[in-house]
C-alpha positions as CSV (number, residue, x, y, z in Angstrom):
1,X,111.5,84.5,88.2
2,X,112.3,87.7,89.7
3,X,112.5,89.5,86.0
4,X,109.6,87.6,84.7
5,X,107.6,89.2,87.5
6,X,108.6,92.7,87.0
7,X,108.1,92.5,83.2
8,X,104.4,91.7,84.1
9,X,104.6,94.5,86.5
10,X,105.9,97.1,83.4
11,X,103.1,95.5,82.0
12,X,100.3,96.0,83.9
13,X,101.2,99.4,85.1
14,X,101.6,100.4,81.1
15,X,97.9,98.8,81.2
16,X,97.1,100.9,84.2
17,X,98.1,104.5,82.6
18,X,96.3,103.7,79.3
19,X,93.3,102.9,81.4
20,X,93.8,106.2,83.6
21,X,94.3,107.9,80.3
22,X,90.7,106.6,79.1
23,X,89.2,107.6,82.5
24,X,90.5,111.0,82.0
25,X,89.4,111.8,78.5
26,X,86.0,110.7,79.2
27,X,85.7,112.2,82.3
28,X,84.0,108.6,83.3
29,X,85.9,109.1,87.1
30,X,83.3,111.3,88.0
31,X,80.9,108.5,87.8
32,X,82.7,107.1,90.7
33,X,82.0,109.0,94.0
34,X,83.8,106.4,96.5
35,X,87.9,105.6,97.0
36,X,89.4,103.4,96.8
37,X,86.4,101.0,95.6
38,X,84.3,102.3,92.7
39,X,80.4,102.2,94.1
40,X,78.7,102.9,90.5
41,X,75.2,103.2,90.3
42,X,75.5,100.9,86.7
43,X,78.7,99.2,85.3
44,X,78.9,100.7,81.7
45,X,81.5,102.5,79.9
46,X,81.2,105.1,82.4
47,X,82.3,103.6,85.1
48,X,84.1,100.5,84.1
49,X,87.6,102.3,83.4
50,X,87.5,103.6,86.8
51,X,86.8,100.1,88.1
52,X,89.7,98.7,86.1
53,X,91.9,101.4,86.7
54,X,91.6,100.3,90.8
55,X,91.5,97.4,90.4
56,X,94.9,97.3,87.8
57,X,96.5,99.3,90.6
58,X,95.2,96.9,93.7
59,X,97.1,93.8,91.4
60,X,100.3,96.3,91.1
61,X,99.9,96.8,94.7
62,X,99.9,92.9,95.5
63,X,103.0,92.4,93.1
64,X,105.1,94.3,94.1
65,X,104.2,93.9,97.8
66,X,105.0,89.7,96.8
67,X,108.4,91.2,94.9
68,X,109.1,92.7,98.1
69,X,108.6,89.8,100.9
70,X,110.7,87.6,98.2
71,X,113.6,90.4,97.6
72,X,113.6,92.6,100.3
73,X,117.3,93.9,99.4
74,X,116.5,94.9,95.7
75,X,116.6,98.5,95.3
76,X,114.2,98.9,92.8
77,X,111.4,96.5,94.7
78,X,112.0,98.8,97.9
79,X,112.4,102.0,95.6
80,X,109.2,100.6,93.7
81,X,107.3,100.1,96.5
82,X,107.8,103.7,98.2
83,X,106.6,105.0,95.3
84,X,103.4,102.8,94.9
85,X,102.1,103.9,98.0
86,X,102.6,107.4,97.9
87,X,100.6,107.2,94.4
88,X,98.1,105.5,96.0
89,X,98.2,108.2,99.0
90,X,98.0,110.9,95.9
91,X,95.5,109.2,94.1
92,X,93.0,108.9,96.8
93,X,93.8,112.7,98.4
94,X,93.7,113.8,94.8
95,X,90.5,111.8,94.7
96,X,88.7,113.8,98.4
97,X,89.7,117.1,97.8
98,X,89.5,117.1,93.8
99,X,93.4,118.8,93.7
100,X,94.8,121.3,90.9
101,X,96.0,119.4,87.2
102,X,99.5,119.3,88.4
103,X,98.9,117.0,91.2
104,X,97.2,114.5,88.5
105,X,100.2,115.2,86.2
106,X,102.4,114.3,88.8
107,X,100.2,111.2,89.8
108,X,101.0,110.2,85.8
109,X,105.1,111.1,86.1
110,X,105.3,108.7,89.1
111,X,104.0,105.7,87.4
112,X,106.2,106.6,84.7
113,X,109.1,106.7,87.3
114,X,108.2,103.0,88.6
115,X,108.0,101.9,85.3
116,X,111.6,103.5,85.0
117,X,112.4,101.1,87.8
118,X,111.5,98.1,87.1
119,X,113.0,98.7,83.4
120,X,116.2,98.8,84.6
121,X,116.4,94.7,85.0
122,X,115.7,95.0,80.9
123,X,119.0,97.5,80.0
124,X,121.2,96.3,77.3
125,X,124.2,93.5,78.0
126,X,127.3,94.8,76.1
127,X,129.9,92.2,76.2
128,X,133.5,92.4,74.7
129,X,134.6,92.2,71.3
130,X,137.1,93.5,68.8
131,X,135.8,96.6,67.5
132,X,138.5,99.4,65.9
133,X,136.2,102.8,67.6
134,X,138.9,105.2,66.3
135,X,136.9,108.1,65.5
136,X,134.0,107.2,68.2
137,X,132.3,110.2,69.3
138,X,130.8,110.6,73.2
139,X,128.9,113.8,72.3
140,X,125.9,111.7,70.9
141,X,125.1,110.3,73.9
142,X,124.6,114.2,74.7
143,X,121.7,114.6,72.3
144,X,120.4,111.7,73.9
145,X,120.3,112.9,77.1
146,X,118.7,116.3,75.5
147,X,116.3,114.5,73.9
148,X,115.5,113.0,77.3
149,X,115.6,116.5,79.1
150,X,112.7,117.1,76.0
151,X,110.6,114.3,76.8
152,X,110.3,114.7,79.9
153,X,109.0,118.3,79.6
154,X,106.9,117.3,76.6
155,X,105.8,114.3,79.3
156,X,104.8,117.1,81.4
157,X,102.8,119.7,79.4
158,X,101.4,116.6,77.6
159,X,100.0,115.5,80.6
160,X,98.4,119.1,81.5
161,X,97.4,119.1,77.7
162,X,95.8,115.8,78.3
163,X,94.1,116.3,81.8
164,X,92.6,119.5,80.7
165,X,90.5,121.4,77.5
166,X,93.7,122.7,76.9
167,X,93.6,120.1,73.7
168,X,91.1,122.1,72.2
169,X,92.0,126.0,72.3
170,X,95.0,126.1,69.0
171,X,92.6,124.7,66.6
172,X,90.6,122.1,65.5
173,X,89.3,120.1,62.9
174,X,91.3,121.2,59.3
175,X,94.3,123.3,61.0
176,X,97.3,121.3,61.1
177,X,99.7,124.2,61.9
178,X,102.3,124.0,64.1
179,X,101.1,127.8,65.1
180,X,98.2,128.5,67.0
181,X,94.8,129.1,65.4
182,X,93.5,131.7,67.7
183,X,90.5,134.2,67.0
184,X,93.0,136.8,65.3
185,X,94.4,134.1,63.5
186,X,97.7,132.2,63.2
187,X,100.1,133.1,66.3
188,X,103.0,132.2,67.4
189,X,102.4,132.7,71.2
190,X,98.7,133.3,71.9
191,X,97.5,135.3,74.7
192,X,96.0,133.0,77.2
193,X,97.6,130.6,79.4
194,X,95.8,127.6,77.9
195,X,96.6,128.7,73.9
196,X,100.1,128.5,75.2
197,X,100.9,125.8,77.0
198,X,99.3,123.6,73.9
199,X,101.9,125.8,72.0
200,X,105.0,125.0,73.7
201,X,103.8,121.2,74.0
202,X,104.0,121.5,70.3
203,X,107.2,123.7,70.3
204,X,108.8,121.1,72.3
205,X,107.8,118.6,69.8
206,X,109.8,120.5,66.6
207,X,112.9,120.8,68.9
208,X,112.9,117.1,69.5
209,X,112.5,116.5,65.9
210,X,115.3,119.3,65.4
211,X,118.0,117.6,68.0
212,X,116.9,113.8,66.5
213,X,118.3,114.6,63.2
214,X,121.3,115.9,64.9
215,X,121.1,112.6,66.5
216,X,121.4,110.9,63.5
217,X,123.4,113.0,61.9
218,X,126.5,112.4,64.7
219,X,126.0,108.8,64.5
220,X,127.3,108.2,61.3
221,X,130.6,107.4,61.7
222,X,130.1,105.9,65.3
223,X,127.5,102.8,63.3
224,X,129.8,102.1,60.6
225,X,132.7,101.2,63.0
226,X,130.4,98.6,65.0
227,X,129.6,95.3,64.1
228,X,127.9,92.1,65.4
229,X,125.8,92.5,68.4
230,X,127.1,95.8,69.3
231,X,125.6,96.7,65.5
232,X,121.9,94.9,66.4
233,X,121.7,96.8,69.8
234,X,122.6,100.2,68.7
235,X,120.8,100.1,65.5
236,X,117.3,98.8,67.1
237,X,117.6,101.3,69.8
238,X,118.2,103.9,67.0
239,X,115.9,103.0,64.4
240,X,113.3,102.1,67.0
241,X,113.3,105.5,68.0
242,X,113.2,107.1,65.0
243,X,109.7,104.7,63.7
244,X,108.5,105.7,67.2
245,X,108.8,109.1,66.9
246,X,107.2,109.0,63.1
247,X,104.5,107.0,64.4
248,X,103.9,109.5,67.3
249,X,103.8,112.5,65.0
250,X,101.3,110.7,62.9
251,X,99.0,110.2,65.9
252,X,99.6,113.9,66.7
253,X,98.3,115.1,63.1
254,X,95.6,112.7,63.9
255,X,94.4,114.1,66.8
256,X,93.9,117.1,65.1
257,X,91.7,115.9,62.1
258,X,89.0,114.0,64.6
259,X,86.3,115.2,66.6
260,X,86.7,112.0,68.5
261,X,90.1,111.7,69.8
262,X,90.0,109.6,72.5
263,X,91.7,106.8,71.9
264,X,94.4,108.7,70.1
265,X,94.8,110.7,72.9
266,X,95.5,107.9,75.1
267,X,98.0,106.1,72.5
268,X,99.8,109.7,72.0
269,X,100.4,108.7,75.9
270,X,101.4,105.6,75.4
271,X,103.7,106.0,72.7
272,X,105.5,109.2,75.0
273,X,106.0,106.8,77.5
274,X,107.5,104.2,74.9
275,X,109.7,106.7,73.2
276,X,111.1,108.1,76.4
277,X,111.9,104.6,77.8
278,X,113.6,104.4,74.5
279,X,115.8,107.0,75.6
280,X,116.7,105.4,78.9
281,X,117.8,102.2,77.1
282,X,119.8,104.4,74.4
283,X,121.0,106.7,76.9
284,X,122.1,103.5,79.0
285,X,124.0,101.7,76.1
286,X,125.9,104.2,75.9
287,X,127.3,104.3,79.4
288,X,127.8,100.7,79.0
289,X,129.4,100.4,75.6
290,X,131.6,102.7,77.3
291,X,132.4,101.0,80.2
292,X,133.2,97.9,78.4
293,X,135.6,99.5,75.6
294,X,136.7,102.8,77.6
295,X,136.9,101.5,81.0
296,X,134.6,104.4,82.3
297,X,132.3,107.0,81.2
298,X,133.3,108.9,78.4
299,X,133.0,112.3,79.1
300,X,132.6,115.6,77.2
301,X,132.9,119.4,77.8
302,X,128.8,119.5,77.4
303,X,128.6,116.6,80.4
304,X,131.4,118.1,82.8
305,X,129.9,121.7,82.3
306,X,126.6,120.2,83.4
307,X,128.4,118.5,86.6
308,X,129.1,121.6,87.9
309,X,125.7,122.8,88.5
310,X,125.0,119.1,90.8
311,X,121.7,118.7,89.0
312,X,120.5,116.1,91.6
313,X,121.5,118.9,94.7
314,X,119.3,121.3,92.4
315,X,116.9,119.1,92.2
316,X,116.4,118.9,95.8
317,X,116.4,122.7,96.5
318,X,113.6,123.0,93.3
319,X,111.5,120.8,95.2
320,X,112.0,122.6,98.2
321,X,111.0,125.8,96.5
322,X,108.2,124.1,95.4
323,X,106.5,123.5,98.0
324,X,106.4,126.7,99.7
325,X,104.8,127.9,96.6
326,X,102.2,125.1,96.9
327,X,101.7,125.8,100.6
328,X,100.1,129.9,99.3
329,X,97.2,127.9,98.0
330,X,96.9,131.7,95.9
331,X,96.4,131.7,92.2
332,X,99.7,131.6,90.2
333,X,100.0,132.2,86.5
334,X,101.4,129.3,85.4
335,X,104.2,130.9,83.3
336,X,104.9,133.2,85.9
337,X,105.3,130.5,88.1
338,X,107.7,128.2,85.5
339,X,109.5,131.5,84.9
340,X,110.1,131.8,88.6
341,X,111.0,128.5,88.8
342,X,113.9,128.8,85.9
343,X,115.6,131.8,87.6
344,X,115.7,130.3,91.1
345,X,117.5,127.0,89.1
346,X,120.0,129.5,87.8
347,X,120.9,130.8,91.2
348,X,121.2,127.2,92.6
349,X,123.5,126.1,89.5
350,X,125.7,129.4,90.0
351,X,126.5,128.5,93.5
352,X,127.1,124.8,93.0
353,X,129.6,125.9,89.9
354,X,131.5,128.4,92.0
355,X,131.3,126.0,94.7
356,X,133.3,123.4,92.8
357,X,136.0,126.0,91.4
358,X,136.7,126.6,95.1
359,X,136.6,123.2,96.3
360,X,138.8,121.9,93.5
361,X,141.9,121.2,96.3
362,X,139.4,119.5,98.9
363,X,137.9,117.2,96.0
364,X,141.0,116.1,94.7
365,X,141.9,114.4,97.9
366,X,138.7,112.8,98.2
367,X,137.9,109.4,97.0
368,X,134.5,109.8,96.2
369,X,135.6,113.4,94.8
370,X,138.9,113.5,92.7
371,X,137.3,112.4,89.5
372,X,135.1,115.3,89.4
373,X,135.5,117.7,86.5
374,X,138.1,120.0,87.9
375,X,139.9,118.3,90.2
376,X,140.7,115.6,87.5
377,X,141.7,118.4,84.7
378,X,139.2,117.8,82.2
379,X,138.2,121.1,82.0
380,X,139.8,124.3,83.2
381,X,139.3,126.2,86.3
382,X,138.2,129.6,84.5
383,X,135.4,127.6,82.4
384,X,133.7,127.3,86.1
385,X,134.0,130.8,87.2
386,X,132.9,132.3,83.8
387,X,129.9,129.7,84.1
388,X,129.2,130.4,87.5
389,X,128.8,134.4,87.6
390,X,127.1,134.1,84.6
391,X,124.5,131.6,85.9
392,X,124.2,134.4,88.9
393,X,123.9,137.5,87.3
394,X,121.5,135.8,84.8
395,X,119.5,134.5,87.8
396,X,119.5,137.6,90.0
397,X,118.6,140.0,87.5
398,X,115.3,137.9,86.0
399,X,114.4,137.4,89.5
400,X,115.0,140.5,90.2
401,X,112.8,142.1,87.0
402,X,109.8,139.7,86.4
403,X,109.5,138.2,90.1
404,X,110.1,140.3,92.8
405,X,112.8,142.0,94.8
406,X,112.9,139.7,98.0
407,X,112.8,136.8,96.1
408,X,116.2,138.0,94.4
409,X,117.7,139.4,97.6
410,X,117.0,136.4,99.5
411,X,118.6,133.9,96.6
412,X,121.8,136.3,96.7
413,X,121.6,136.0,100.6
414,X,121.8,132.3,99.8
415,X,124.6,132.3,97.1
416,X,127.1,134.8,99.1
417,X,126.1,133.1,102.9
418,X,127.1,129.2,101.1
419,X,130.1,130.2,99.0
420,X,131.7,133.1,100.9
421,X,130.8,132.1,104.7
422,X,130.1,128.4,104.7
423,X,132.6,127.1,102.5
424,X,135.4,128.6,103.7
425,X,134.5,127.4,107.1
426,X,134.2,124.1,106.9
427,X,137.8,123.8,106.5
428,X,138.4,125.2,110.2
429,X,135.3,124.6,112.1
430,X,132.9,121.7,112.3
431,X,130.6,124.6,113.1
432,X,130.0,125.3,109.4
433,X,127.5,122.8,109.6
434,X,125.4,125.3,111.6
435,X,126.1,128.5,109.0
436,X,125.7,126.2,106.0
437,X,121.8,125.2,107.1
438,X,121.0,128.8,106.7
439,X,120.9,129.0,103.1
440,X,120.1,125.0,103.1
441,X,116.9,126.6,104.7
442,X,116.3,129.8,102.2
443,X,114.6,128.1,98.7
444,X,111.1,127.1,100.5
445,X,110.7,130.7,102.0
446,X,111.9,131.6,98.2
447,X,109.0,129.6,97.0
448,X,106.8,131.2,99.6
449,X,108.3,135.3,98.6
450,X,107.6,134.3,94.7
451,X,103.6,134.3,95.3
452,X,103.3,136.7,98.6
453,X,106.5,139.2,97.6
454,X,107.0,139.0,101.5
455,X,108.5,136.8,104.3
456,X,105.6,135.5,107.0
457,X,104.8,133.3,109.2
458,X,104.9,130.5,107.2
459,X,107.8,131.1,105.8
460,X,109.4,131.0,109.5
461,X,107.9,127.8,109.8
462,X,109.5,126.4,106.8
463,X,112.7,127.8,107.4
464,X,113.2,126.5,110.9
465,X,112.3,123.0,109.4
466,X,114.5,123.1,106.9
467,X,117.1,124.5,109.3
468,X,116.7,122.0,112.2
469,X,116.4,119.1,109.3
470,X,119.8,119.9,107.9
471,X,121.3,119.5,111.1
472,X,121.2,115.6,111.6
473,X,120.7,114.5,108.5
474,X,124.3,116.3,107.1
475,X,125.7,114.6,110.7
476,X,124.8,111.3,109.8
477,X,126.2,111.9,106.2
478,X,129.3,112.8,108.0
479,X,129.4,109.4,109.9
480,X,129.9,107.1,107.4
481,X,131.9,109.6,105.3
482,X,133.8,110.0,108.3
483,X,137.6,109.3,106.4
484,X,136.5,111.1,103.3
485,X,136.1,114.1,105.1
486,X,139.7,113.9,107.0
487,X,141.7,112.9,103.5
488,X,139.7,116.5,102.3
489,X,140.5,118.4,105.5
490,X,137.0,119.1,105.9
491,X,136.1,119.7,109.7
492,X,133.3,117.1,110.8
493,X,131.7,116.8,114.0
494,X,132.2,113.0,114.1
495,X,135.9,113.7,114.3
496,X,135.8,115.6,117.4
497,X,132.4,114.0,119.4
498,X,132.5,110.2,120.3
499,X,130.3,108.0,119.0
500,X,127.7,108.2,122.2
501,X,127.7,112.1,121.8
502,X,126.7,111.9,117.9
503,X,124.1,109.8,118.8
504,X,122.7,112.1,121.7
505,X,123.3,115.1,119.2
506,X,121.6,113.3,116.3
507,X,118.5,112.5,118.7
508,X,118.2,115.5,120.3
509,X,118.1,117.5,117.0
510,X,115.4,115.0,115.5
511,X,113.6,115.7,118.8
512,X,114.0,119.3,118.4
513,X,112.8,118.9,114.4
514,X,109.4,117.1,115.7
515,X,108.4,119.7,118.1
516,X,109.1,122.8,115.7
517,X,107.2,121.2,112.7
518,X,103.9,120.3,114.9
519,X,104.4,123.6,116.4
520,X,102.6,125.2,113.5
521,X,99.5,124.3,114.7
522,X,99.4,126.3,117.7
523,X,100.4,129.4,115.8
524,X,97.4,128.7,113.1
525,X,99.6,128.1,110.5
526,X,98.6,124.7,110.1
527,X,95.4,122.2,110.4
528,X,94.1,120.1,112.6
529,X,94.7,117.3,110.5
530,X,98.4,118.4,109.4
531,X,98.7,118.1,113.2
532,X,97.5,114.9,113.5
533,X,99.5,113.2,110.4
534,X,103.3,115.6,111.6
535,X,102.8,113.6,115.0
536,X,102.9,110.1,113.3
537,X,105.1,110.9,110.8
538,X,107.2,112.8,113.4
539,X,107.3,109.6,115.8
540,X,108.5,107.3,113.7
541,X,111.4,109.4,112.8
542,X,112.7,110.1,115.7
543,X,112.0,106.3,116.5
544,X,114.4,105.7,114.0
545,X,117.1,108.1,115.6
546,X,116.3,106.4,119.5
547,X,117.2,103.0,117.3
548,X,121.0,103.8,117.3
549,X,121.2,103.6,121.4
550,X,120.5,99.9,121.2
551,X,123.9,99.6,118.6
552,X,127.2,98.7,120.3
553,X,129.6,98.0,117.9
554,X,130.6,100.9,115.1
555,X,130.1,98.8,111.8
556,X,126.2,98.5,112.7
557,X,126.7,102.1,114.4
558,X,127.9,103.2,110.6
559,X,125.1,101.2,108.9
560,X,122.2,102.7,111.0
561,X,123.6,106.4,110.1
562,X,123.3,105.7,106.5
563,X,119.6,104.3,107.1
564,X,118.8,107.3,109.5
565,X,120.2,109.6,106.4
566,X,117.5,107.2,103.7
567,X,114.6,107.9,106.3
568,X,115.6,111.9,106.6
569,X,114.9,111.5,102.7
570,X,111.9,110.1,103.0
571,X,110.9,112.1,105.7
572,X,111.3,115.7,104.4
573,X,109.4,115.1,101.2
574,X,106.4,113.3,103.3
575,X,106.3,116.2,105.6
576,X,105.8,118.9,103.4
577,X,103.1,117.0,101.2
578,X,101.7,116.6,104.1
579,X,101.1,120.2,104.9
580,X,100.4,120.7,101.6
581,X,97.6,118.2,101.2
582,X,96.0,118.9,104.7
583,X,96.5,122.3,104.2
């Protein structure tokens, strides 16, 4: 039952992009001057997308709310959920205060992601049987993940391509080049913003084609050694990527022969989508097919190098920098701003690499650790500082160059203060906690210095929330990781404070975080209505920190810290769209 119903809600939410992909195109939304209900003045093809797309989303809405009451403890139902409501929180904000192109391309991405989800009940089975994989080679599950890394960007300057005219400035109607027809003629990077974001959407599209045929090229040998349903999987998953991707290219060449492009605009969506989710299921038999024959994920140099930067940590701090760009509300050039974007990564992935080359004594006695790169020997100890130092000097000197000065000096602040200060510390004093928040706070006053060039008020703002945030969300990380720490020798304060101190300490931090981030109002750094949503949102976290003084025994005392670190997720992310949107 539970997979029928989230097949129908893949379903219904592929039916619901194509539909927003038809109300886009047309421009029929603007017909629609109400949220969430479309209040047209006639129901024609101008204003019957937008009705279906609502109401499409209002019978997602009631699914997965039903999936939910049913399974409350499935991930991907909760998981599915969060992420329904914050597009429908997106949607109808995007909707009022008609928000830049990104915000609509990241309204598209996050019904991708539930579809993501939900797909996962629909991943391969790979069950046991006598294959001789002499000669079976992990790195093609590399190129899948690169062709995933490729989709995804194509996903995302698609979607701008899509949203905008930007379809229309590298040529029309005859020209079929893969360079772009500009005034001057054939180039291959035009001048204007517009020109070349098409460009690299294209671009983007020849390296996929480039790293498929390596694809199939490394494959060779790893088909002919399979057999029975191990063959069937791995060769639908395979060929159905490759007729995907011929189809897609098709539609592309299509799009540029037509006047009306429409609906091949909204199928060049739809099949991105399909191919990508393609990936995923490619990208997944592989980990299984190793798990089943290997006993574990096979890994290689390319994966383990990759490790080392934390990707998801990165992740994290991007989005952080993120939004104290957004929070300028200046104009950006957007390549300026991608470029920005790039070098800050590089910093992060320097100091997460060095990181691990210095930690590669602490992770091997950890359980949750030792199997890392390093500490298990796969790769050697100079490969990480080679990669590291070059990651920074690559970082710090473009930063330095084509953004500005304090942008640079503040992500070197961050990279010495972490590796030199904080992570030596931690070892002797559970006090580290304190110095490794400061550059845990840095990126969103990086994102601010990267349009303004200078540190202001704001950027205070978002650096004492990031600060004060750190503090108990890494303490109730280091609750229930409480013997992991010890085995590592890494100085917690849950080792030295009882139980009824941490809780104190954790609510009297989350206390301290709701009164600095509703602060900003008073200063005028923030609205009215920022206020007015930073109180709720405020309340009901530190609700959820108050919720540990009714626990008495430490198993439920361990349980609520993990939940209290989930909601410190959740919370961060919500606060600073908040002062984003209600800016």
């Amino acid at each position: 039952m539970y997979r029928t119903l989230a097949f129908i809600n893949i379903l219904l939410t592929l039916g619901l992009i194509v539909i927003g992909g038809l109300v886009s195109a047309d421009f029929t939304g603007l017909e629609c001057t109400s949220w969430p209900i479309c209040y047209a003045a006639t129901v024609d093809k101008s204003s019957i997308y937008p009705i279906l797309h609502r109401v499409f989303a209002g019978i997602i809405i009631v699914l997965n709310t039903f999936l939910f009451i049913k399974h409350p403890k499935e991930k991907s139902v909760r998981l599915g959920l969060f992420l329904l409501i914050l597009q429908s929180l997106l949607g109808g904000i995007n909707f009022i205060y008609k928000l830049p192109t990104l915000v609509s391309v990241f309204h598209l991405i996050l019904s991708f992601a539930y579809i993501a989800i939900f797909s996962q009940q629909f991943y391969p089975v790979i069950k046991k049987q006598e294959l001789n994989l002499k000669g079976y080679s992990p790195s093609s599950k590399d190129l899948v993940f690169i062709m995933l890394l490729i989709a995804f960007g194509q996903f995302f300057f698609g979607g701008i391509v899509h949203q905008t005219a930007t379809k229309d400035v590298c040529g029309v109607g005859d020209n079929i080049n893969i360079l772009c027809q500009t005034a001057e003629g054939l180039r291959f990077w035009p001048t204007t913003v517009a020109a070349q974001i098409h460009s690299l959407h294209k671009y983007l599209g020849v390296l996929f084609l480039v790293v498929l045929l390596a694809f199939l090229f490394s494959i060779r040998k790893t088909i002919t050694l399979l057999h029975g349903r191990a063959f069937k999987q791995f060769s639908l998953l395979s060929g159905s990527l490759v007729g995907l991707f011929l189809v897609h290219l098709f539609n592309a060449k299509r799009l540029f022969l037509l006047t009306d492009t429409t609906y091949f605009q909204v199928l060049h969506l739809l099949l991105a989508i399909i191919i990508t989710l393609n990936l995923l299921f490619l990208f997944q038999w592989f980990k299984r097919f190793e798990e089943v024959f290997f006993g574990g994920y096979k890994h290689t140099v390319a994966s383990d190098l990759l490790s080392l930067t934390k990707p998801r940590l990165g992740l994290l701090v991007v989005s952080t920098i993120i939004s104290g760009i957004l929070l300028t509300g200046q104009y950006v050039d957007f390549f300026y701003l991608i470029n920005a974007l790039i070098f800050s990564i590089l910093i992060v992935m320097s100091a997460t690499t060095i990181n691990c080359y210095m930690e590669i004594e602490v992770d091997s006695n950890m359980v949750r650790t030792k199997d890392r790169a390093l500490p298990a020997g796969r790769i050697k100890p100079i490969y990480a500082v080679v990669q590291g130092w070059l990651l920074f000097i690559l970082g710090f000197s473009l930063t330095y160059i084509y953004v500005n000065k304090v942008t640079a000096l503040l992500g070197a602040l961050a990279f010495f203060s972490y590796l030199y200060v904080y992570t030596p510390m931690k070892r002797t004093s559970p006090a580290a906690l304190f110095v490794g928040a400061l550059p845990g706070a840095i990126p969103p006053v990086m994102g601010r210095t990267i349009v303004t060039g200078e540190i202001d008020g704001l950027a205070i703002l978002l650096f004492g929330i990031l600060f004060i945030w750190q503090i108990p969300h890494f303490m109730a990380i280091s609750i229930y990781h409480k013997q992991d720490y010890a085995e590592g020798d890494i100085k917690v304060y849950p080792h030295y404070y009882s139980i009824a101190k941490m809780k104190i300490c954790i609510a009297l931090w989350t206390l301290l975080l709701f009164l600095f981030s509703s602060a900003g109002y008073f200063f005028g750094l923030n609205s009215w209505n920022f206020f007015i949503a930073s109180l709720v949102v405020n309340g009901l976290f530190f609700a959820q920190s108050l919720q540990s003084f009714f626990i008495h025994d430490e198993p439920s005392y361990v349980a609520w810290a993990r939940q209290y670190f989930w909601g410190s997720i959740i919370y961060l992310p919500l606060l600073l769209s908040l002062m984003i949107f209600l800016s």
